[in-house]
Phi, psi and omega in degrees: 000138182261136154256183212261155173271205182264351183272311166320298198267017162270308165299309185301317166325335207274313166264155170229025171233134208201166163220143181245139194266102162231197178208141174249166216315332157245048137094060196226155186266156180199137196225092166263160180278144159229153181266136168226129181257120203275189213221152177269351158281003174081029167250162182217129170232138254208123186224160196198160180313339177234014189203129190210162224185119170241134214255123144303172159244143176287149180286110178105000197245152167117000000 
């Protein structure tokens, strides 16, 4: 797994507004707004009115 660098997790501290992108069920895209808190294990956790969850960065990916 790449972790994030240090200029990265300086930015990310930084913002506390994020958008998570998924598709629904027929296949239409969706970008809702999230609060996201990054973790000193290089998790990130990511809340919304009904949910929060915490997210790895895929390797090479973001």
């Amino acid at each position: 797994m790449t972790e994030f660098s240090e200029a990265e997790r300086a930015y990310l501290r930084s913002q506390r507004l994020g958008r998570l992108a998924t598709v629904d069920q027929h296949g239409q895209p969706q970008a809702n707004p999230v609060g996201f808190f990054p973790q000193d294990d290089g998790t990130i956790l990511i809340g919304g009115y009904r949910n929060s969850f915490a997210v790895h960065r895929p390797s090479g990916r973001w």
